[in-house]
PLY file of the C-alpha trace (Angstrom):
ply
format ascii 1.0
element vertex 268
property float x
property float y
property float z
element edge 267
property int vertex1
property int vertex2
end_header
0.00 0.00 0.00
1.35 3.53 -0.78
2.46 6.25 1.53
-0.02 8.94 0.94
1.88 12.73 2.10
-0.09 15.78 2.17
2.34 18.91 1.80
0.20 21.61 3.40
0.62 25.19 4.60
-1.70 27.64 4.92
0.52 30.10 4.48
2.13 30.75 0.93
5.67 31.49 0.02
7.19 28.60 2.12
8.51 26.14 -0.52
5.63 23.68 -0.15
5.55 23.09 -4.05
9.41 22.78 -4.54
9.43 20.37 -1.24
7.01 18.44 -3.36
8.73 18.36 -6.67
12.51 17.41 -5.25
10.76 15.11 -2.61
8.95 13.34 -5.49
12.48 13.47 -7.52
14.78 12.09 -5.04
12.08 9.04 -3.45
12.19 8.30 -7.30
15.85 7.95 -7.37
16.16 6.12 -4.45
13.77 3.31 -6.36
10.30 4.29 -5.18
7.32 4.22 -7.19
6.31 7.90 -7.00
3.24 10.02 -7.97
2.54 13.81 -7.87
-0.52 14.88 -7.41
-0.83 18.69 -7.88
-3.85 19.96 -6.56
-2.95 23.54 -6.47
-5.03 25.69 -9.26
-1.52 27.84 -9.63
-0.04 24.71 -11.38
3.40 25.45 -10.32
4.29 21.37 -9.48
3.37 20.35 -12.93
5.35 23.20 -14.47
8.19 22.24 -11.91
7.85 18.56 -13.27
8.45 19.70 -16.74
4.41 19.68 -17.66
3.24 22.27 -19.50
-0.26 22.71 -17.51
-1.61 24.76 -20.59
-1.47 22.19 -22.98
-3.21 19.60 -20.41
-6.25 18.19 -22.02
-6.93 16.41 -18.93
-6.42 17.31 -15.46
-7.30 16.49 -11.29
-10.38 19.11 -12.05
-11.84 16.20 -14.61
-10.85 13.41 -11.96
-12.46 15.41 -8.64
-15.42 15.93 -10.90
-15.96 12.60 -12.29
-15.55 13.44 -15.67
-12.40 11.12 -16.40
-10.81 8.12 -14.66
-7.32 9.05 -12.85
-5.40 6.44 -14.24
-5.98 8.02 -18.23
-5.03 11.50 -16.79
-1.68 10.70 -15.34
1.06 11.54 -17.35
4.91 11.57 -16.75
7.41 13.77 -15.87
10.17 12.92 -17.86
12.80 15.01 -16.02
11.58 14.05 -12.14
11.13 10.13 -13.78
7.87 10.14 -11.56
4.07 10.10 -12.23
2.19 13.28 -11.94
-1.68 13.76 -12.00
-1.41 17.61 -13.52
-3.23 21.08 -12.81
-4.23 24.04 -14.21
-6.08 27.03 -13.72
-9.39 24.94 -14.37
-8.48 23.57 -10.86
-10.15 26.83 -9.43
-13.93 26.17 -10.56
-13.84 23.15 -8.56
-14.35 24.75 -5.54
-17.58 25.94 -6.53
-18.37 22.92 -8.22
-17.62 20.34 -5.61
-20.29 21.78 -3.24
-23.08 20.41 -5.00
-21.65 16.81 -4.75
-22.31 13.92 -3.05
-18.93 12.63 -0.83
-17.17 16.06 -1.69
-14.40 15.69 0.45
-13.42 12.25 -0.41
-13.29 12.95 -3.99
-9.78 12.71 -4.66
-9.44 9.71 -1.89
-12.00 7.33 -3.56
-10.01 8.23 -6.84
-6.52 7.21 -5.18
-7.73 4.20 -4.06
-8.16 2.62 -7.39
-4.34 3.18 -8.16
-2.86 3.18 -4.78
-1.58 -0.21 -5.49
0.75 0.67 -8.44
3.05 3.42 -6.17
5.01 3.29 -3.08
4.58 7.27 -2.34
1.86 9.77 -3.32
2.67 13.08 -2.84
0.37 15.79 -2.46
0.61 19.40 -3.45
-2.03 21.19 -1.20
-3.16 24.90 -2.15
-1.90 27.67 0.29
-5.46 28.11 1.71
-8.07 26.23 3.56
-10.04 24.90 1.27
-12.06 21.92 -0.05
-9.09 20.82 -2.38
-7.28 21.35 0.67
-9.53 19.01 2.69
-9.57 16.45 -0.20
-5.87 16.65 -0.22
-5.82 15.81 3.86
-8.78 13.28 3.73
-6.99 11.50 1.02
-3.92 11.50 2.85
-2.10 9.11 5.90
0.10 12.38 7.09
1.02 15.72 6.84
4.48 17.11 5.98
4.52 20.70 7.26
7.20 22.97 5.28
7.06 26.05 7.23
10.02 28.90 7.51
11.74 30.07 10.76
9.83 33.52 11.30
7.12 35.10 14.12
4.41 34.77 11.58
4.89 30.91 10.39
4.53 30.25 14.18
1.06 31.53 14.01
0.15 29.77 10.91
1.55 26.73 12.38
-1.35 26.66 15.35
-3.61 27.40 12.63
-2.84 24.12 10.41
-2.40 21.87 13.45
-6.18 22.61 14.47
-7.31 22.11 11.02
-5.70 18.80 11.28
-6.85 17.86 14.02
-10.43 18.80 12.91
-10.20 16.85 9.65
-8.78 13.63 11.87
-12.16 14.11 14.10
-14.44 14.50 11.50
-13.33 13.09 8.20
-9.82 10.98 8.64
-9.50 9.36 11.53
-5.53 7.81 10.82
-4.35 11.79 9.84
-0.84 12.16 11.30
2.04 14.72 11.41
4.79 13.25 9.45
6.87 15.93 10.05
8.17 19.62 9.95
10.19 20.82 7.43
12.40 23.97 8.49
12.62 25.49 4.64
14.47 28.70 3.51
17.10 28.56 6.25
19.43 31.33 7.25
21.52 30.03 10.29
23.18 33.68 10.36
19.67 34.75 11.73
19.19 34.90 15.30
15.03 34.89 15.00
15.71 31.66 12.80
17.63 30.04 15.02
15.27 30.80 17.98
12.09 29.23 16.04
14.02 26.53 15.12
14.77 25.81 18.61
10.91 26.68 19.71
9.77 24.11 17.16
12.23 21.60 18.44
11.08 21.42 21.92
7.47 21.50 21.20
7.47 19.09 18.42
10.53 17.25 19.44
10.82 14.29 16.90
8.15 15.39 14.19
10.68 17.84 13.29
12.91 16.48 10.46
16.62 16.85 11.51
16.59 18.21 7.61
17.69 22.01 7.09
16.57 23.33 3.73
18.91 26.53 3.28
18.05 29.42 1.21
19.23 28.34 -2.70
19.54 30.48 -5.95
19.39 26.61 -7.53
16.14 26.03 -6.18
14.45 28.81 -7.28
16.09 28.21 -11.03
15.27 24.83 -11.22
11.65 25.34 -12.15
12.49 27.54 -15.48
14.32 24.73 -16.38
11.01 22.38 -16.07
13.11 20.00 -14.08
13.33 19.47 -9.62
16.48 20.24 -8.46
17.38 17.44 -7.28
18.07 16.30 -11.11
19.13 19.71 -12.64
21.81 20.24 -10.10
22.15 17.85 -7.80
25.55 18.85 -6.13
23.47 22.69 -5.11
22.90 22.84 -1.44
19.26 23.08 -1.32
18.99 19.58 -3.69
21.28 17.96 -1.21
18.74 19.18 1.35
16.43 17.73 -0.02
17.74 14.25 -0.77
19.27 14.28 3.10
15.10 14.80 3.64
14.67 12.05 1.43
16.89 9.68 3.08
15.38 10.60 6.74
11.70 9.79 5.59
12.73 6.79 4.04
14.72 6.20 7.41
11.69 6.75 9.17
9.52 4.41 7.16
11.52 1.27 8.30
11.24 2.60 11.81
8.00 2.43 11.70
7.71 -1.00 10.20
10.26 -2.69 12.06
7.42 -3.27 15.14
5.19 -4.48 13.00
8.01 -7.18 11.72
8.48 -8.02 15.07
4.97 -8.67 16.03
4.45 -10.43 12.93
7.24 -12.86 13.17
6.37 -13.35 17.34
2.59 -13.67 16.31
4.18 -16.28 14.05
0 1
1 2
2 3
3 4
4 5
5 6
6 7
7 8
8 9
9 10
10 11
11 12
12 13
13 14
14 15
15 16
16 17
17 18
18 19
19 20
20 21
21 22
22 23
23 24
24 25
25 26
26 27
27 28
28 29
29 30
30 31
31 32
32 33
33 34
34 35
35 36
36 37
37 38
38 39
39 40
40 41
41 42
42 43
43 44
44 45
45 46
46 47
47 48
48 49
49 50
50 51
51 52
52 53
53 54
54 55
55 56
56 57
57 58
58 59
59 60
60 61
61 62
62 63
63 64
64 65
65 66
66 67
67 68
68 69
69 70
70 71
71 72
72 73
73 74
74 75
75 76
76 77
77 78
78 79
79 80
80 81
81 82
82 83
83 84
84 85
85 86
86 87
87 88
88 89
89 90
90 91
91 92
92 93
93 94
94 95
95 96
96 97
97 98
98 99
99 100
100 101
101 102
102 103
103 104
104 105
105 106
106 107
107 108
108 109
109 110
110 111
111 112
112 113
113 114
114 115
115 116
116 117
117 118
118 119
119 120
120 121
121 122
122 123
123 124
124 125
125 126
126 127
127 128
128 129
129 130
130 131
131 132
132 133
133 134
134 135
135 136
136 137
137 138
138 139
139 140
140 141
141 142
142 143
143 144
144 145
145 146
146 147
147 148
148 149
149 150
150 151
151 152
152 153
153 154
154 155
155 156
156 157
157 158
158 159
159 160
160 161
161 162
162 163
163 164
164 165
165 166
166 167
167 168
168 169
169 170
170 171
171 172
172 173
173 174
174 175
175 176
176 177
177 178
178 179
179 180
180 181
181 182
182 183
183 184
184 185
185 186
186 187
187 188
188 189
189 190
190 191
191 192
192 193
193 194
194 195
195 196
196 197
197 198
198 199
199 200
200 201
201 202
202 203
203 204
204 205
205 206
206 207
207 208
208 209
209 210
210 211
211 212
212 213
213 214
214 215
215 216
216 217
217 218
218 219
219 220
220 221
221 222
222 223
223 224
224 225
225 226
226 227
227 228
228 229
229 230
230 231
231 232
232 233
233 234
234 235
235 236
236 237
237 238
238 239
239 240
240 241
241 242
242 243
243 244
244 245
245 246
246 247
247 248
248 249
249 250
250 251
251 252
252 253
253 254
254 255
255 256
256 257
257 258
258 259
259 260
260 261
261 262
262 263
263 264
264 265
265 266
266 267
């Protein structure tokens, strides 16, 4: 069964979307099974991913809405070597649209399930807002990844998204977790950084990935390029970053099923 990840933030401008794109990248390098599902109206993960959203005939609107099966709407990014169910602009009507239909926040969770079985790892690419895409993107989803940066501000919008998960896990997804947090855009030269970081540390303790993803001209590049970091310039800083990140989820996941190996084999 696949590891479903919900990259969420309700605030914008954190690196949520490149987080998605090099995470997607580097579990696909490492010999996962990987899709992207971009479920941001903006569209920047399929750009990122090398898809030209403008030119998509099909997208996760027609999927949410019924109107065409996932599986003959995923297409793949040849430079992250990973599957990616696209967006576009379209994306936006949905909102409106979803209202008025029955299940409306288990839309994109009923359409996972019929292709969960061909990936180790979906990804998703959450919208910077509370909204029902957001909401189908948690209810679909095991766990949370949280990229958030090292300011007053992402505090604050921190308690906001941990009560909205903890809403959605009462009310709609009852196994919705914190994987993690993500400390992006790093500046260890700034005191206020350091001081969140440390804040975030002792109130999250181990949900906070060890991972520092420094500021990097080579992040912000890589998308003109249609291609995640990761794989345009893998030596940067912020691409090692993110493959470090890569190797400490993957770390985690045997963690995680080493008790269950035990049980089994003492059950046995």
């Amino acid at each position: 069964m696949a590891r479903i990840l919900a990259v969420a933030n309700q605030k914008g401008g954190v690196g949520k979307t490149t987080t998605c794109v090099n995470l997607a990248a580097g579990l696909s390098q490492a010999g996962r099974r990987v899709l992207l599902v971009d479920l941001d109206p903006q569209g920047n993960a399929t750009m990122g991913s090398g898809v030209d959203k403008r030119s998509a005939a099909r997208t996760v609107y027609h999927v949410l809405l019924g109107l065409a099966e996932l599986a003959k709407v995923r297409t793949r990014s040849a430079s992250g070597h990973y599957d990616l169910l696209p967006a576009n602009r379209e994306l936006a009507g949905a909102e409106v649209e979803l209202v008025e239909l029955p299940d409306r926040e288990y839309r994109l969770k009923l359409a996972l399930a019929e292709i969960e079985g061909d990936y180790d790892f979906i990804v998703i690419d959450c919208p910077p807002s509370l909204s029902l895409l957001t909401i189908n993107g948690l209810v679909a989803a095991q766990a949370v990844l949280i990229p958030m940066q090292c300011e007053y501000y992402a505090l604050e919008g921190l308690s906001d998204l941990v009560g909205t998960i903890k809403r959605v896990r009462a009310h709609l997804n009852e196994q919705l977790e914190i994987a993690g947090l993500l400390r992006t855009m790093y500046d260890p030269r700034n005191t206020l950084s350091q001081q969140v970081s440390q804040q975030l540390e002792s109130h999250f303790r181990e949900k906070v990935y060890r991972t520092l993803v420094p500021r990097n001209v080579r992040l912000a590049e890589a998308p003109s390029f249609g291609a995640p970091a990761v794989v345009w310039d893998p030596s940067s800083k912020g691409a090692q970053a993110y493959l470090a990140l890569v190797e400490e989820i993957l770390g985690r996941e045997l963690q995680a099923a080493a008790p269950e190996s035990v049980a089994s084999s003492e059950g046995a």
